[in-house]
Short mmCIF file of the C-alpha atoms (twelve columns), coordinates in Angstrom:
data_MODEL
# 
_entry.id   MODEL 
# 
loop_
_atom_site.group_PDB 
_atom_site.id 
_atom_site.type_symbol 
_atom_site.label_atom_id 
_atom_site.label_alt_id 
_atom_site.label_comp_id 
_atom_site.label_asym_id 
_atom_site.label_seq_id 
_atom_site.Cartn_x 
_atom_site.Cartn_y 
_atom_site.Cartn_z 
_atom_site.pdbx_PDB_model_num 
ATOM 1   C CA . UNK A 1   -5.338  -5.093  -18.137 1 
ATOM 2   C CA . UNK A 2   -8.410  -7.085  -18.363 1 
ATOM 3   C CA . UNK A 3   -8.662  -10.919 -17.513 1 
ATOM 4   C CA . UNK A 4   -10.868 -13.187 -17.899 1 
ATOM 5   C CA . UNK A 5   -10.019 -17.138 -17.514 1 
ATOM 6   C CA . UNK A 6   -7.467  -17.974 -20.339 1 
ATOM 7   C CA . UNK A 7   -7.275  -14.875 -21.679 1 
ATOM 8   C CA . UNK A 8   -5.047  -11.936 -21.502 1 
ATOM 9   C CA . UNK A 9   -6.317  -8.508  -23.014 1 
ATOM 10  C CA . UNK A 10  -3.270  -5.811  -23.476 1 
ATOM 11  C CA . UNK A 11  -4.134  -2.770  -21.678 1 
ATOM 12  C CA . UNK A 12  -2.142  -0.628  -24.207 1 
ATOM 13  C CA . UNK A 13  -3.876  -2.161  -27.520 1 
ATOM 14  C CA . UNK A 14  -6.945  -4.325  -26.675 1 
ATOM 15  C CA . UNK A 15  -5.002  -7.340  -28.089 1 
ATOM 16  C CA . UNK A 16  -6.583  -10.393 -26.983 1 
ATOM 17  C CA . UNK A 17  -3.841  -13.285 -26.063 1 
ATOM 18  C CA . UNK A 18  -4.138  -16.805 -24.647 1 
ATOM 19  C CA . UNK A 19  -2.970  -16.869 -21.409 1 
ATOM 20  C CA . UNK A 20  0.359   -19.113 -20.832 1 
ATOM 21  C CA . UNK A 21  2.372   -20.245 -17.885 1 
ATOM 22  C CA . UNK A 22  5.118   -18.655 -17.661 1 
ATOM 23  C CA . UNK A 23  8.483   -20.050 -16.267 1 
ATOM 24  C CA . UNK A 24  10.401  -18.248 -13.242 1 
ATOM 25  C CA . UNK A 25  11.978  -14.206 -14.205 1 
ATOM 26  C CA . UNK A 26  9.654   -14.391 -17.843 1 
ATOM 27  C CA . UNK A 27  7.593   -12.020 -19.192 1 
ATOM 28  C CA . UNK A 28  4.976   -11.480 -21.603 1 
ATOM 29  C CA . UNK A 29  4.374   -8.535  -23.950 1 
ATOM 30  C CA . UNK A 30  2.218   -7.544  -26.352 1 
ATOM 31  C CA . UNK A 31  3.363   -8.125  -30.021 1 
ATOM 32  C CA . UNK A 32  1.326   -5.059  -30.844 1 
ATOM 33  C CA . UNK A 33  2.603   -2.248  -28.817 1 
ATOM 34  C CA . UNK A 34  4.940   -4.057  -26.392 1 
ATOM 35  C CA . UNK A 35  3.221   -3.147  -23.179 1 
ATOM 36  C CA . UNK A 36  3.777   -5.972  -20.446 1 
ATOM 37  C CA . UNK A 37  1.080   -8.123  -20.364 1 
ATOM 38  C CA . UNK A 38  1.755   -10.284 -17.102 1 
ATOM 39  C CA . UNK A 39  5.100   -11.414 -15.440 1 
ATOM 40  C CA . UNK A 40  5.844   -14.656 -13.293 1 
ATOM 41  C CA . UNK A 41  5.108   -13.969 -10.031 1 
ATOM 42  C CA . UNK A 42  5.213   -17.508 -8.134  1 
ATOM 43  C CA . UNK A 43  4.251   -17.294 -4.597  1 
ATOM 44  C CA . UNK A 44  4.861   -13.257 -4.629  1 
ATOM 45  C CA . UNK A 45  1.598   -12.869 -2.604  1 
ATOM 46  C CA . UNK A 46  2.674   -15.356 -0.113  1 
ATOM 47  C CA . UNK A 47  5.895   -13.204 0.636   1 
ATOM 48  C CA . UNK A 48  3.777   -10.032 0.582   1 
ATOM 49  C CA . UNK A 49  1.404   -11.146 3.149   1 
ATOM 50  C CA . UNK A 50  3.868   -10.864 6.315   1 
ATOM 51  C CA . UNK A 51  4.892   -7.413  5.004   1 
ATOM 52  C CA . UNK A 52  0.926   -6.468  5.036   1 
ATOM 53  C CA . UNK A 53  0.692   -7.367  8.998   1 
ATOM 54  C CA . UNK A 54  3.976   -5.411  9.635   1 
ATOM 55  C CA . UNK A 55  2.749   -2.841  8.218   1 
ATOM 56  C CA . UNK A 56  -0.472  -3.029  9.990   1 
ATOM 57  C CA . UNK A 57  1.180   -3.052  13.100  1 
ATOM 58  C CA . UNK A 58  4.104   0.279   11.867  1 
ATOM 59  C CA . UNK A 59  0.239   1.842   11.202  1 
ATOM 60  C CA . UNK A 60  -1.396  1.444   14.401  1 
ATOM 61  C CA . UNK A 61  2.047   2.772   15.974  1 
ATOM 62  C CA . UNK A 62  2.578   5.556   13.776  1 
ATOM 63  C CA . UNK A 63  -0.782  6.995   14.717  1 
ATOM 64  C CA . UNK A 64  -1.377  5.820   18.547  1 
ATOM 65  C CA . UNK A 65  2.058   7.251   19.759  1 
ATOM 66  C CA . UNK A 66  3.758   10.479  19.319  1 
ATOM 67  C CA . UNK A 67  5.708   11.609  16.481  1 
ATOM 68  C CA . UNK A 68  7.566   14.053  17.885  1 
ATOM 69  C CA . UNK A 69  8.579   16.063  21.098  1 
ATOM 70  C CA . UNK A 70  9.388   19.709  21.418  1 
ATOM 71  C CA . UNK A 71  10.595  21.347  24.393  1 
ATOM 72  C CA . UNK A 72  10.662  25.272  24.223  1 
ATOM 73  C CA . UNK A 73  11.344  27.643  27.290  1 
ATOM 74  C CA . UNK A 74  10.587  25.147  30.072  1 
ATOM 75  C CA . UNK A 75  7.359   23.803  27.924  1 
ATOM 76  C CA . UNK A 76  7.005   20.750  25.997  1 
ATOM 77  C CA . UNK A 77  4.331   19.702  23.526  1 
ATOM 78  C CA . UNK A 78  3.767   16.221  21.814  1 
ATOM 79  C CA . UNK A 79  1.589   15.559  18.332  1 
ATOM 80  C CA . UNK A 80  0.198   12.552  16.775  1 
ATOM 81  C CA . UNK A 81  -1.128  12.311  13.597  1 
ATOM 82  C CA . UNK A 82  -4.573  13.237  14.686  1 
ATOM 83  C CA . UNK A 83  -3.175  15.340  16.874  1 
ATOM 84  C CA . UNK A 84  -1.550  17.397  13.735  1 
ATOM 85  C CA . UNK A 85  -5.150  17.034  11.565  1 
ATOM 86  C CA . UNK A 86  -6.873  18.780  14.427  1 
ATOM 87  C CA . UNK A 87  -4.601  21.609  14.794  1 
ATOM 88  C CA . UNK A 88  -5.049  22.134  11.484  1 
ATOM 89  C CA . UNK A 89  -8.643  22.308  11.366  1 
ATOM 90  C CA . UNK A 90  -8.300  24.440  14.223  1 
ATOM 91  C CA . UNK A 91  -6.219  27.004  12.268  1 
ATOM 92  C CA . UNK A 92  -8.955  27.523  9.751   1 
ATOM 93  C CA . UNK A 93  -7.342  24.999  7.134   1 
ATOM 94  C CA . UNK A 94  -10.113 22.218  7.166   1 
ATOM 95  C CA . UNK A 95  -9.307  21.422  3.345   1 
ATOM 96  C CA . UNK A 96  -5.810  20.860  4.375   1 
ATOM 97  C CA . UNK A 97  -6.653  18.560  6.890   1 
ATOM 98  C CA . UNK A 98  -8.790  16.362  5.363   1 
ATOM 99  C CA . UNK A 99  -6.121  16.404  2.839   1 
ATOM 100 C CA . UNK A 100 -3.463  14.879  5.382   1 
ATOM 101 C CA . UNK A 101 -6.166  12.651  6.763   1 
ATOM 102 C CA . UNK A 102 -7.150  10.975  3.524   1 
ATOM 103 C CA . UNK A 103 -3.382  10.465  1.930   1 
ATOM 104 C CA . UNK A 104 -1.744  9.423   5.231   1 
ATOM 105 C CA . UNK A 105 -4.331  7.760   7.345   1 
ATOM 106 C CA . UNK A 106 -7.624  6.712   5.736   1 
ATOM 107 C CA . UNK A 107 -6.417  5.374   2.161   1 
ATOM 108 C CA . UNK A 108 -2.986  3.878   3.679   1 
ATOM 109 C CA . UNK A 109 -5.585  2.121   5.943   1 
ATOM 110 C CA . UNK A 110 -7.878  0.820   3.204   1 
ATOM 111 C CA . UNK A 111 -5.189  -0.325  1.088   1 
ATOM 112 C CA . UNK A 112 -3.393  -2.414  3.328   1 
ATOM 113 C CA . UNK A 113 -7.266  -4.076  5.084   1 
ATOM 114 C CA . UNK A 114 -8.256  -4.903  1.346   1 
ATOM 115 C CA . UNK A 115 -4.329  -6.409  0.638   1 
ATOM 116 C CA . UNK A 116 -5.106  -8.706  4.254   1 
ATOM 117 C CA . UNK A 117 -8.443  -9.199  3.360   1 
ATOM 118 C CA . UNK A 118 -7.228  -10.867 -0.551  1 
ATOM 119 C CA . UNK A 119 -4.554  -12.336 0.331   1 
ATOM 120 C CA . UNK A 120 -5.408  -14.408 3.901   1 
ATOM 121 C CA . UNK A 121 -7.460  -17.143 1.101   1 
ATOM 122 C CA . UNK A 122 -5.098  -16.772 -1.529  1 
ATOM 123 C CA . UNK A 123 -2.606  -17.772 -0.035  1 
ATOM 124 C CA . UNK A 124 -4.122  -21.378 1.061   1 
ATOM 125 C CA . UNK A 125 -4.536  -23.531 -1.705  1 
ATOM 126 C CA . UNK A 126 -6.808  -24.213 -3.780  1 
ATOM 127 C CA . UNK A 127 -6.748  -20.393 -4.554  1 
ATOM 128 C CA . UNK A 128 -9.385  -20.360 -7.361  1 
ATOM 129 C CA . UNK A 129 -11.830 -21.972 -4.840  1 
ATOM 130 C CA . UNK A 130 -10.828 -19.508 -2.153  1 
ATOM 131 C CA . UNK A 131 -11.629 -15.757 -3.518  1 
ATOM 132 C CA . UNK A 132 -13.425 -13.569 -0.803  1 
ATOM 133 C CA . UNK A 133 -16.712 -12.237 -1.148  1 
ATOM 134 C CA . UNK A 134 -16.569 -8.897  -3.149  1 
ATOM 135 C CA . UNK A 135 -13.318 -10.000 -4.891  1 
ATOM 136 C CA . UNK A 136 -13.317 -7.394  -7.918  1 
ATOM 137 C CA . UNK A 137 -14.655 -4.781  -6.909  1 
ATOM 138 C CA . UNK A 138 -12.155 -4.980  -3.959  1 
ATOM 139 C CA . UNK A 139 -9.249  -5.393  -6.346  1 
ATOM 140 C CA . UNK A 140 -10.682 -2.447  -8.735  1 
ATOM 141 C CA . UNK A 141 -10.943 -0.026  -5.144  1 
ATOM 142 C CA . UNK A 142 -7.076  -1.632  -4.429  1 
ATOM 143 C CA . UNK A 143 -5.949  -0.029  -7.969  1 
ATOM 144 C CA . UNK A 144 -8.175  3.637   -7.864  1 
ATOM 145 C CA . UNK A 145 -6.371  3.771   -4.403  1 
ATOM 146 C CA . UNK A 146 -3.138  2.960   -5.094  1 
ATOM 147 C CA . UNK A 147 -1.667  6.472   -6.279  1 
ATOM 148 C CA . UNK A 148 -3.366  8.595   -3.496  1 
ATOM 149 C CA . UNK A 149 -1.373  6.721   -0.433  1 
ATOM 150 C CA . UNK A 150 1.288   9.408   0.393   1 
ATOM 151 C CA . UNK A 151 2.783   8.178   3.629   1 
ATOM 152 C CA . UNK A 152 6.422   9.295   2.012   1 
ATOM 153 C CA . UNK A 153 5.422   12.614  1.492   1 
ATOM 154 C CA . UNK A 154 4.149   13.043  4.863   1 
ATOM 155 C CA . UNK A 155 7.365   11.788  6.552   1 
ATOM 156 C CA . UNK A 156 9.452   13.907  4.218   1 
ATOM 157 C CA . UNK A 157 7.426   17.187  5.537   1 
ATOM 158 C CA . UNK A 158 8.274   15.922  9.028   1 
ATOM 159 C CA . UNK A 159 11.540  15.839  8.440   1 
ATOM 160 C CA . UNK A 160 11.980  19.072  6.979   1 
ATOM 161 C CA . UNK A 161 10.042  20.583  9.863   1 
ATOM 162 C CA . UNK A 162 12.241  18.751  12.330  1 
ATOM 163 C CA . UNK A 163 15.140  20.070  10.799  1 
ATOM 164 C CA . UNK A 164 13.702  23.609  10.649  1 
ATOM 165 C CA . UNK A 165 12.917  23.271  14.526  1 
ATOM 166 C CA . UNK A 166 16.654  22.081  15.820  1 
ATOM 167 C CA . UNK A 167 17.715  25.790  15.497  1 
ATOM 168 C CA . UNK A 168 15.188  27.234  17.723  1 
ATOM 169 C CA . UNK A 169 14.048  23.964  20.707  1 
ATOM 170 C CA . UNK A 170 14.939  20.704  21.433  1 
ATOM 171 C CA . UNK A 171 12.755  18.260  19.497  1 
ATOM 172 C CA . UNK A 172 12.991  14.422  20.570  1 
ATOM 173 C CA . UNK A 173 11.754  12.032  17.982  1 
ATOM 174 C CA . UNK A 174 8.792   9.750   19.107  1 
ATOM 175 C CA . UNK A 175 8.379   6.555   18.511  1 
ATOM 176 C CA . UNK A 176 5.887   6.859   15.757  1 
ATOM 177 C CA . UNK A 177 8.520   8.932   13.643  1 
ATOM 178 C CA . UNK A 178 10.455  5.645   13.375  1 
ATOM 179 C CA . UNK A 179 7.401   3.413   12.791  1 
ATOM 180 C CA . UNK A 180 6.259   6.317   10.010  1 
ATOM 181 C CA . UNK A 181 10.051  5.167   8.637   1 
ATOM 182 C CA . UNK A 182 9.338   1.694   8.401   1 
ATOM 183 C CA . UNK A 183 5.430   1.718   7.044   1 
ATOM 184 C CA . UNK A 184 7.055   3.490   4.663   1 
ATOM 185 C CA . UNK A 185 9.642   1.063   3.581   1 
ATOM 186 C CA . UNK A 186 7.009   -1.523  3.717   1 
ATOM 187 C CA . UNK A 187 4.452   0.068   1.670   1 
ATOM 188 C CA . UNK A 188 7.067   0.808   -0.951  1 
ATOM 189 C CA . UNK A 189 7.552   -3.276  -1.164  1 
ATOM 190 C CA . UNK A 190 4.297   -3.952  -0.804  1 
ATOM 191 C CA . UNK A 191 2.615   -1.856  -3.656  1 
ATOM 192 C CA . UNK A 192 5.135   -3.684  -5.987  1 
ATOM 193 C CA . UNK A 193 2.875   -6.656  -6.009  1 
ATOM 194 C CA . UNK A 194 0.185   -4.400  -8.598  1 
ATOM 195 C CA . UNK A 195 -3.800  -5.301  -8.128  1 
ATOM 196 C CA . UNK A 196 -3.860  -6.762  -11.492 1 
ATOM 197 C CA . UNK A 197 -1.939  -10.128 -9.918  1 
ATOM 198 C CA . UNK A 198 -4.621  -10.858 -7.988  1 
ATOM 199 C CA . UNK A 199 -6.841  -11.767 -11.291 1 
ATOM 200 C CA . UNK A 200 -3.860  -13.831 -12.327 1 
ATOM 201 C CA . UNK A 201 -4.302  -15.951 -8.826  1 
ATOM 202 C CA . UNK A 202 -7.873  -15.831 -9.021  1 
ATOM 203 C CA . UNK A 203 -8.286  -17.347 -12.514 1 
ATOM 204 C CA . UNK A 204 -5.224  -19.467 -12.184 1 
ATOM 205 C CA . UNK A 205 -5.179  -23.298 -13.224 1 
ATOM 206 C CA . UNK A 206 -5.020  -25.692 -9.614  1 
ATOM 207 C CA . UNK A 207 -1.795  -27.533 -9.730  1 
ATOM 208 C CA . UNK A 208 -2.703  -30.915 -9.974  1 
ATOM 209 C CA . UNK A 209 0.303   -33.172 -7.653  1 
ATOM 210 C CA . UNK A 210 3.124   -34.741 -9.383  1 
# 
């Protein structure tokens, strides 16, 4: 969807609205072709904000400790996440690796220092005073980056390995295998709040005091 002030344009149609207030659990739609056109969102990004530091502290965990232990014959071996991107690169599968890197380190990364970075201003009042420097073309990086974060799919090949393992050594979960959990669960609430809100808080109307 594209916004500028006081107007809505309907991603699905090109349907140019005036933009309304809308009261708490409303929606608006396009009379065209029905696709949602904005939704109340009240102080949404005021809630997300806290998640975005948790999860900037379940990141720095997840990759500065160990995610797992394995003990085999007398022998143990830990691996971080860089840890398991240069073991890969040392096996000959670089393309692999700077697969893992980019989906479960670098773009995870990005998306949650742009979120901090929009949201810190936004969040004080008056908001349409307060956007950052670099404001859409942050917002437009927030939404190309949005589908190649794949934290979950990384934990979920963890797991299955960790299964796999049990049979054969004794593998001791480290503590970024539970922070890798929780980023997880917070990304997952976090990228509910879509990129397109923040044109709605940039363009929105300063609440004058009753």
């Amino acid at each position: 969807m594209h916004l500028v002030p006081h107007v809505v344009i309907c991603e699905g149609c090109d349907a140019v609205y005036p933009k309304t207030p809308l009261a708490c659990g409303e929606t608006a739609r396009c009379t065209r072709c029905g696709t949602e056109l904005e939704r109340y969102m009240g102080d949404a990004h005021k809630r997300i904000l806290p998640l975005v530091v948790a999860g900037l502290v379940m990141f720095a965990v997840a990759n500065l400790f160990p995610i797992v232990s394995i003990a085999i014959g007398g022998k143990h071996s830990t691996t971080t996440l860089v840890g398991a991107v240069v073991a890969l690169t040392d096996e000959g599968m670089g393309e692999v690796a700077m697969l893992v890197l980019a989906t479960t380190l670098l773009f995870p990364l990005l998306q949650l220092l742009i979120l901090l970075y929009l949201l810190i201003p936004l969040a004080q009042p008056p908001a349409r005073q307060r956007r950052p420097r670099g404001f859409g073309l942050l917002v437009k990086a927030l939404q190309s980056l949005q589908p190649w974060g794949m934290v979950e799919v990384f934990l979920l090949g963890i797991l299955v390995a960790i299964v796999k393992l049990t049979s054969s050594a004794e593998v001791i979960a480290g503590p970024a295998l539970g922070a890798f959990v929780a980023l997880t669960v917070l990304l997952t609430a976090i990228l509910l709040f879509q990129p397109r809100n923040f044109w709605h808080l940039a363009f929105a109307e300063p609440q004058t005091p009753a």
